[in-house]
SEBADO-715847 format. One record per residue: x negated, y negated, z negated of N, C-alpha, C in turn; residue in three letters. Coordinates in pm, whole numbers, plus 50000, padded with zeros to 5 digits. Layout:
XYZXYZXYZALA/...
This chain:
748494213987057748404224687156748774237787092UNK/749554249787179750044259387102750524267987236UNK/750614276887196751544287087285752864290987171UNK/754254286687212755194290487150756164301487249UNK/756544306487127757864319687172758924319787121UNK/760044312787204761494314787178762004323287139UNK/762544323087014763514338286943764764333486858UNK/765234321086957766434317986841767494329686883UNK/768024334086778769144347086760768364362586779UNK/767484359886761766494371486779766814381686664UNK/767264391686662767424402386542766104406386480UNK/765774405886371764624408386306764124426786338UNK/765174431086387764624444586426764234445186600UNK/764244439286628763824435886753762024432086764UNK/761724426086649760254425786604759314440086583UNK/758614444586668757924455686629756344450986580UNK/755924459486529754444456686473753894471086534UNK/752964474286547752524487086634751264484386722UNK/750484495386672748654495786736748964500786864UNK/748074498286983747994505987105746904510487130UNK/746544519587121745294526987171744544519987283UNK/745384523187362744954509987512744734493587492UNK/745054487887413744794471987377743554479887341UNK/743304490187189742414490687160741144484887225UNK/741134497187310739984504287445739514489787498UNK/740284478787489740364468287608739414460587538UNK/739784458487395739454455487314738024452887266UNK/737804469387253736304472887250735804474487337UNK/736064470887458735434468187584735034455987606UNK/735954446587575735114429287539734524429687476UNK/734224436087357733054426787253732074436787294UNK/731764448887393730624455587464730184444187522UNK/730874440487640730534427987741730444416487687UNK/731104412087605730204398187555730514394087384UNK/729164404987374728674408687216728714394387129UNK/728284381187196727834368987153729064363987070UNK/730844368587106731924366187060732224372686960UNK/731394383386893731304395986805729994395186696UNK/729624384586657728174390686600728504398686461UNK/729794401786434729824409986313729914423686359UNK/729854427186503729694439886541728594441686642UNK/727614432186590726254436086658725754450786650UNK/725714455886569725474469286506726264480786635UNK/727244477086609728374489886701727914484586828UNK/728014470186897727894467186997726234473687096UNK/725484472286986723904473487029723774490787063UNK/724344494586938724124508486964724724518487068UNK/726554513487125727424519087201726424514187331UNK/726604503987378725574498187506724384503087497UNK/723574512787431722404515987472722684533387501UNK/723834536887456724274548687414724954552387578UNK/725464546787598725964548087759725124555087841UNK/726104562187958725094568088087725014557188182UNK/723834556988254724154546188324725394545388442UNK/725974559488494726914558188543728464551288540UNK/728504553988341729714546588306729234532188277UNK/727764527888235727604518488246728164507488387UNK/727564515788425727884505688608728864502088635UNK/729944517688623731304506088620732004501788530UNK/731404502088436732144490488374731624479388393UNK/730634475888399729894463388476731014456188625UNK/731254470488696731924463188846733534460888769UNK/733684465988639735674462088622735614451788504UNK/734514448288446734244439188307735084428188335UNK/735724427488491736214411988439737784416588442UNK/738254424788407739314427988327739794429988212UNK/738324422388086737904422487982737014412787890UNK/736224407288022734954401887933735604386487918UNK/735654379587969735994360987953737384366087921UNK/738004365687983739344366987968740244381787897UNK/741494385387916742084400587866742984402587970UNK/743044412788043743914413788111745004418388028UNK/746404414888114747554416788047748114437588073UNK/746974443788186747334456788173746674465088020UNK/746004460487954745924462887846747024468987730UNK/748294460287808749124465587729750584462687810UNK/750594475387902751614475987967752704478187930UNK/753334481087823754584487987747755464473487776UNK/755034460787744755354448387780756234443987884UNK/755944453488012756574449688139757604459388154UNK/757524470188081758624477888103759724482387981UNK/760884479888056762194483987908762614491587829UNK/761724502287938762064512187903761004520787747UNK/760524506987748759724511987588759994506487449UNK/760804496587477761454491687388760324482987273UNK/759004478487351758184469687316757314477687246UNK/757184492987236756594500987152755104508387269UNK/753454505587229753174511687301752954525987282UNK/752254530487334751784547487318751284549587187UNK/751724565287142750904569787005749684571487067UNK/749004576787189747964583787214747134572287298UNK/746554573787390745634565387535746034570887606UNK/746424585487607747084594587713748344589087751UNK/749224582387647750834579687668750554567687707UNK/749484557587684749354544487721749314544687851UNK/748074549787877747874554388056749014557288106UNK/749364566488078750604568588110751644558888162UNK/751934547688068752954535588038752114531688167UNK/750874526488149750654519988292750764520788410UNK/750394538288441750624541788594752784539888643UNK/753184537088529754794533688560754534519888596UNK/754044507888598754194499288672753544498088814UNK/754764489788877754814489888990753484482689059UNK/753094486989179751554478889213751814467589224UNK/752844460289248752884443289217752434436289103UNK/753614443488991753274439988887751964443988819UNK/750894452988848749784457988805748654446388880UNK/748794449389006747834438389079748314422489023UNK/749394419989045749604405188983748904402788841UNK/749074415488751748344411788632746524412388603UNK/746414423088715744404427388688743964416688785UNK/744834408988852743694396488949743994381988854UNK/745144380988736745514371388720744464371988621UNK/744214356988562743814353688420744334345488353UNK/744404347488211745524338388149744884322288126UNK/743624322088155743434307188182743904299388288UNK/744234306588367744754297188498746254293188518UNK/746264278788610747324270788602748504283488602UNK/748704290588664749294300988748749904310388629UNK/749264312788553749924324488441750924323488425UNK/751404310888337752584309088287753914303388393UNK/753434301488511754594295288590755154312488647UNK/754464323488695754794332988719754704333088888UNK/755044342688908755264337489116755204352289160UNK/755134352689358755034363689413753714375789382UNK/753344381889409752064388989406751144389589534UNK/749764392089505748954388189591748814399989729UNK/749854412089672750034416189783751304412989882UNK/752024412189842753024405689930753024387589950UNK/751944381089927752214366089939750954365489997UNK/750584358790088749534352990119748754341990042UNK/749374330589990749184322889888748454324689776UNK/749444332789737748904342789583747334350389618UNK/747634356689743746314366189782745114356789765UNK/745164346089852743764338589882743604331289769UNK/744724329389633744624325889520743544331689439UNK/743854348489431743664357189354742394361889456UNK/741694356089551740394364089598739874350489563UNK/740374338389544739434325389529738784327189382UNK/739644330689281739144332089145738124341089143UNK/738374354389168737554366989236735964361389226UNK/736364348789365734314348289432733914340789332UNK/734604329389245734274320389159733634330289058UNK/733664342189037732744351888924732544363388992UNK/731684360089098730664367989183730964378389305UNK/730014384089316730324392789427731044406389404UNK/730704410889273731254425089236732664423289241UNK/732644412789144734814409989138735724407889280UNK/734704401089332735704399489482735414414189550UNK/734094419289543734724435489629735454442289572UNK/735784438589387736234449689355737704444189372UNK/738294433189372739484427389382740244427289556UNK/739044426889643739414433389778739744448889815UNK/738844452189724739374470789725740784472589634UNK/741094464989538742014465089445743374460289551UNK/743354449889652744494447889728744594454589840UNK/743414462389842743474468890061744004482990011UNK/743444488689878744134505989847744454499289711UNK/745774497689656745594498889518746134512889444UNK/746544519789511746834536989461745534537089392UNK/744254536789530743144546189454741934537389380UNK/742234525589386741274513489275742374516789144UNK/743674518789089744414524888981743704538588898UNK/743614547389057743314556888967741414557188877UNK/741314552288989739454546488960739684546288776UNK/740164532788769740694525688649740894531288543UNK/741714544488591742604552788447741094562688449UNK/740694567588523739224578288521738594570788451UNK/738304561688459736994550088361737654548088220UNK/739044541188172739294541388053739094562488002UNK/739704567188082739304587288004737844589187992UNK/737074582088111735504584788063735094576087867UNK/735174564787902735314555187794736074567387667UNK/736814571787656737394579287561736534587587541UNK/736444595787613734864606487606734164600387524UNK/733224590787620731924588287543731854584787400UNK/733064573887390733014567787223734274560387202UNK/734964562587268736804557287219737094568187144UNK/736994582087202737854588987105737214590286949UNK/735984582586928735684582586806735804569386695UNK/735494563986795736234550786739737374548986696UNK/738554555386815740164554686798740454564286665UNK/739924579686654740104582586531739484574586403UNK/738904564586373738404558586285739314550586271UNK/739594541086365740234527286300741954530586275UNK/742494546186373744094540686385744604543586257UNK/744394546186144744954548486040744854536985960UNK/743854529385965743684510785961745044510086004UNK/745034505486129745664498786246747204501286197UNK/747594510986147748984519886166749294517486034UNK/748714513185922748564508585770748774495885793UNK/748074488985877748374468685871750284472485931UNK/750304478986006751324474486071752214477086003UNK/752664485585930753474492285840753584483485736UNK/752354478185690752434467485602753384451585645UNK/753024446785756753434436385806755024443185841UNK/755354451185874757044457985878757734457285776UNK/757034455785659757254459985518757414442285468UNK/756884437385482757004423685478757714417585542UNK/757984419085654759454413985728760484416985684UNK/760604428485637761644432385598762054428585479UNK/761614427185398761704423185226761314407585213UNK/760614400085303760554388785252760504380185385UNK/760264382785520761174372185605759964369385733UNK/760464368685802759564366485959758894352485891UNK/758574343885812757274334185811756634342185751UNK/756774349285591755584352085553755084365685687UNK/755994372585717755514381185818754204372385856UNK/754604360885938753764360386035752284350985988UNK/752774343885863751644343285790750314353885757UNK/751124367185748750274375185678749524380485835UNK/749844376185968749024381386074747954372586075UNK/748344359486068747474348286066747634336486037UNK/746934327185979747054312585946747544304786070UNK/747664306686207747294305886366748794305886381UNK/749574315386302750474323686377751954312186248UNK/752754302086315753794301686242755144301386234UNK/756274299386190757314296486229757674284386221UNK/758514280186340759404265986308760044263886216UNK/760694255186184761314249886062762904258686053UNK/763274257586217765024260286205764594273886242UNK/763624280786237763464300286257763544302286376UNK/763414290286518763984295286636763074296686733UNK/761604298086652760244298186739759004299386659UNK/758134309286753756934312086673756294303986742UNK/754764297786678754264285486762752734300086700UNK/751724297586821750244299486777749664288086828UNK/748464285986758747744275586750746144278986857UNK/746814271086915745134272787028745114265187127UNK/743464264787162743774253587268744294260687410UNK/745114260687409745994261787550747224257587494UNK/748264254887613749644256487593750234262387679UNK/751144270487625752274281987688753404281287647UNK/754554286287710755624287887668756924300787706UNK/756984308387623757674322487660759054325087560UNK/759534331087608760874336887549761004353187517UNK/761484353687404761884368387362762894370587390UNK/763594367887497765084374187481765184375387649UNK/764184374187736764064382687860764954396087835UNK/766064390787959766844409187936766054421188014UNK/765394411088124764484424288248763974433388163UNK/763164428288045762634436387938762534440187827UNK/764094434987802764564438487720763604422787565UNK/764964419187505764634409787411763714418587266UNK/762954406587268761494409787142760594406887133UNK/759284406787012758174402487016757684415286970UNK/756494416187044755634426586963754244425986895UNK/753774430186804752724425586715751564436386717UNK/750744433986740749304445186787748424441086693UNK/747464451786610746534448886533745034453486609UNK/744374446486607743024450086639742094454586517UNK/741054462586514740214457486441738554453486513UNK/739054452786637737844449786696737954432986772UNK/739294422886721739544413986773738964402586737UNK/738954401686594738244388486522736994384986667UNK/736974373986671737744363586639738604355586717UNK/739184364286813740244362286929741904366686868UNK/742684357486902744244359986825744914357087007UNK/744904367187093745524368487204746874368787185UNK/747444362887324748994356387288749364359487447UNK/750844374687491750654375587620752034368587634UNK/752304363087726753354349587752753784350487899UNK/753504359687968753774359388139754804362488161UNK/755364354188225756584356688301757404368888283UNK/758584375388258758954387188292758124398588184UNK/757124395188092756934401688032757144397487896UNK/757194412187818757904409987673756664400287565UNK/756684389787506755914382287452755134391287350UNK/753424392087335752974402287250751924392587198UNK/751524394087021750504384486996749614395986941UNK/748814401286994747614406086943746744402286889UNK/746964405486719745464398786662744864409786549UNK/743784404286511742454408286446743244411886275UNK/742524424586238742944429486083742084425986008UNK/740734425086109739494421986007738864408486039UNK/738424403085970737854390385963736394388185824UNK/735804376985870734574371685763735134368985638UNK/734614371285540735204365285409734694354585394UNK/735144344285449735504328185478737064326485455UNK/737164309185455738244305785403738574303185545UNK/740104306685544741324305185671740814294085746UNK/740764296485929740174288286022740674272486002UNK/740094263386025740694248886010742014247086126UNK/743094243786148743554240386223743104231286351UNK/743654234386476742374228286539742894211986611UNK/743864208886504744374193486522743134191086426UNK/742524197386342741944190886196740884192786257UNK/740254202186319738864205786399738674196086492UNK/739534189886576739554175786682738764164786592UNK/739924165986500739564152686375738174149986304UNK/737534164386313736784164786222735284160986305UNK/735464163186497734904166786567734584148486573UNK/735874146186584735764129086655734584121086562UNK/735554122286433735024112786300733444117786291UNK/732344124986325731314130186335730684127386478UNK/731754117386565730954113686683730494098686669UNK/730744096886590729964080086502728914080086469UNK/727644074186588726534076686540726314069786385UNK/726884057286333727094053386196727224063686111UNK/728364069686169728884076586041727904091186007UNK/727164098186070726274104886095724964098186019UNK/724964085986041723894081285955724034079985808UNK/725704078485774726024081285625725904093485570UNK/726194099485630726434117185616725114120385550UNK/723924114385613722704119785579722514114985442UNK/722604103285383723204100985243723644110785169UNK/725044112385244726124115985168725874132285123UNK/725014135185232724664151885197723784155785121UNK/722924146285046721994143984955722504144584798UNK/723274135984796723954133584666725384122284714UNK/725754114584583726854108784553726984094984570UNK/727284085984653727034073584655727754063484661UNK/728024054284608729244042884612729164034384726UNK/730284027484749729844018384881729144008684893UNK/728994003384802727763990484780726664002484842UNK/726684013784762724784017184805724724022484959UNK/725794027984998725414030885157726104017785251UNK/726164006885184726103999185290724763990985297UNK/723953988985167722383985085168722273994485249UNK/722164005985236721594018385258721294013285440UNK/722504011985493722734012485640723233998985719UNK/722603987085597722303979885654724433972085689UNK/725053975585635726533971485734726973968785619UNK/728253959485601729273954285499729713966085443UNK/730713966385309730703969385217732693971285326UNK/732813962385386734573966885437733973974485547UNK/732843977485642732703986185722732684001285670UNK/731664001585524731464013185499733204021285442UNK/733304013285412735444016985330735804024085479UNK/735874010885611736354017085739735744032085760UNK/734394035585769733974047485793734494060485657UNK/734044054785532734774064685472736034069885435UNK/737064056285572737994065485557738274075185634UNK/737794074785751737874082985880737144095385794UNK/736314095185742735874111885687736614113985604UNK/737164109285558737884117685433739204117685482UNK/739794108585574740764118285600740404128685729UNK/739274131185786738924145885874738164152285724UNK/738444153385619738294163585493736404168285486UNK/736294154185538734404160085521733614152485412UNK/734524147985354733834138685186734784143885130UNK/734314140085006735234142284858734984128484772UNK/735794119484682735554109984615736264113984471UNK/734844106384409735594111184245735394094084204UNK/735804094184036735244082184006734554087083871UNK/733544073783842733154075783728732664061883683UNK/733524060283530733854051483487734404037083609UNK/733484026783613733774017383716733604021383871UNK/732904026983918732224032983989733004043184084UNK/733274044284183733714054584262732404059584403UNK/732564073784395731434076584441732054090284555UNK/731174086084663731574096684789730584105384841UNK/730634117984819729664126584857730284139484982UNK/729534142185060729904153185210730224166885147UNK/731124172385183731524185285151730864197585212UNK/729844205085156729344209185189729624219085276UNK/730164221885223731444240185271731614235585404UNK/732844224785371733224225985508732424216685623UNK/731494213085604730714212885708730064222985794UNK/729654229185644729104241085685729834250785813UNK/731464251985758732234258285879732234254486020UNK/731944240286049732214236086140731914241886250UNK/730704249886250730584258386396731404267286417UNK/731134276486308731984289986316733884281686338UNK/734424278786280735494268786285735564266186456UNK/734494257386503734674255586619734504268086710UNK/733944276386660733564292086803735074300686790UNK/735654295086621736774306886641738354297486729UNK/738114285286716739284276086753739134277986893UNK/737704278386959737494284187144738024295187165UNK/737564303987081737694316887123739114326587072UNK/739864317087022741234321886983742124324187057UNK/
């Protein structure tokens, strides 16, 4: 499973790397709303949410679902239009900006869509001019409550003045604690990127895209970036509507989400995280399946408890558990090749013990392979 992006003949200057103030904002607006995806910014999270008036509280409560489960793709409007050449705003002011230039189709098609649904990647009419689309985009709406569907009914009956609502709430948000935040991190943000420019350039779009993420790779013949997640998508950089390119966004409020925008007609953007746990690189999540399956053996679960103790040969965990000596071989091979034993020998003797580590990862492993 993967979301890939077509770039065969793609000019390497056609690749931008570049922070948006506005992804920012969007950014740190999800891990407000659902802190549980963030616990390394419990701290910022606890304190900004108590710090609020309750006025801006509220609405962001009635627009959270332009943020919280999902990301909306107005986050980073520079995408839909050509006229930016895949570059977003230096400021939130120029971002805003970039946004109120798209057209209410394309704005409403993107703040009712979510990129989990069948619908993203095929593309289609908008829910104001289609009926289809409409009762599409109010069905998702009621499926997450009452606020979203009034606010997604007010969003299609006026969308002039549910827009401007929108841009007043991200300028309040700046007030209260974006504009302090945004001066903190963009000199981060504007340093990774410069860095990763700097690396493309001198040593080549894989390690580039290595150095965004383990997640993030190239094909063999250079003619596609693949990310690793459970979904699948499929987009092209060489859309002329918007002009051919990929663009590269740094968060530092993303860990542990590596967002990938792929819609139709818009320019392909992979937004990911600068900062991360000092842990070793996420498991791949073909290897996370593997690791998931081989651990659904109530047997093999019963070895484990052995095996996490100390070191044991197969003669002793098959007394141990009661089963042949070719069953226990069958089970230890399924763990070791999902990389959750280690075998050494000594002298006659070969002996298999559980890897601690990476067991240990397995949650975190599994919360970041969901939430990627």
């Amino acid at each position: 499973m993967s979301v890939t992006i077509d770039i065969a003949g793609l000019p390497p200057e056609r690749l931008v790397f570049s922070p948006s103030p506005l992804a920012e904002l969007c950014t740190a607006l999800h891990a407000l709303a659902e802190p549980g995806h963030h616990p390394g910014l419990h701290g910022w999270t606890t304190a900004t949410n108590a710090s609020l008036k309750p006025d801006l509280a509220d609405r962001l409560c009635e627009a959270e679902f332009l943020w919280n489960s999902t990301f909306s793709d107005i986050s980073m409007p520079f995408a839909a239009l050509p006229g930016t050449h895949g570059r977003p705003g230096a400021t939130l002011a120029e971002d805003l900006d970039i946004l109120d230039r798209l057209d209410d189709d394309v704005y409403v098609n993107a703040a009712l869509e979510i990129s989990c649904s069948h619908r993203y990647a095929q593309g289609g009419p908008s829910p104001l001019s289609d009926a289809e689309a409409r009762a599409g985009a109010l069905e998702r709406a009621t499926a997450r409550g009452p606020r979203q569907l009034a606010f997604a009914q007010r969003l299609l009956e006026d969308p002039p003045t549910v827009r401007a609502w929108i841009r007043r709430l991200f300028e309040d948000c700046a007030e209260a604690f974006f504009d302090a935040v945004w001066q903190r991190v963009r000199v981060q943000l504007a340093a990774d990127a410069r860095h990763k420019a700097e690396v493309l350039r001198h040593k080549g779009l894989a390690e580039a895209l290595a150095e965004v993420s383990a997640a993030v790779t190239l094909d063999a013949d250079g003619s596609r970036i693949s990310v690793d997640k459970i979904s699948t998508g499929r987009t092209t950089a060489l859309d002329p509507a918007v002009g051919p390119g990929v663009t590269f966004v740094p968060s530092s409020f993303g860990w542990p989400h590596l967002w990938v925008l792929h819609a139709p007609g818009w320019r392909p953007v992979i937004h990911y995280p600068v900062a991360a746990p000092e842990l070793p690189g996420p498991a791949a999540l073909d290897l996370l399946k593997l690791r998931l399956e081989a651990l659904a053996n109530p047997m093999r679960i019963r070895m484990c408890r052995y095996l996490a103790r100390g070191a044991y040969t197969t003669s002793e965990l098959a007394a141990a558990n009661g089963i042949t000596a070719p069953e226990v071989s069958r089970h230890v091979a399924v763990l070791k090749k999902a990389g959750l034993i280690s075998t050494r020998r000594r002298g006659r003797y070969v002996l298999h013990q559980l890897d601690l580590t990476v067991v240990a990862r397995l949650g975190s492993d599994f919360l970041e392979g969901v939430l990627r």
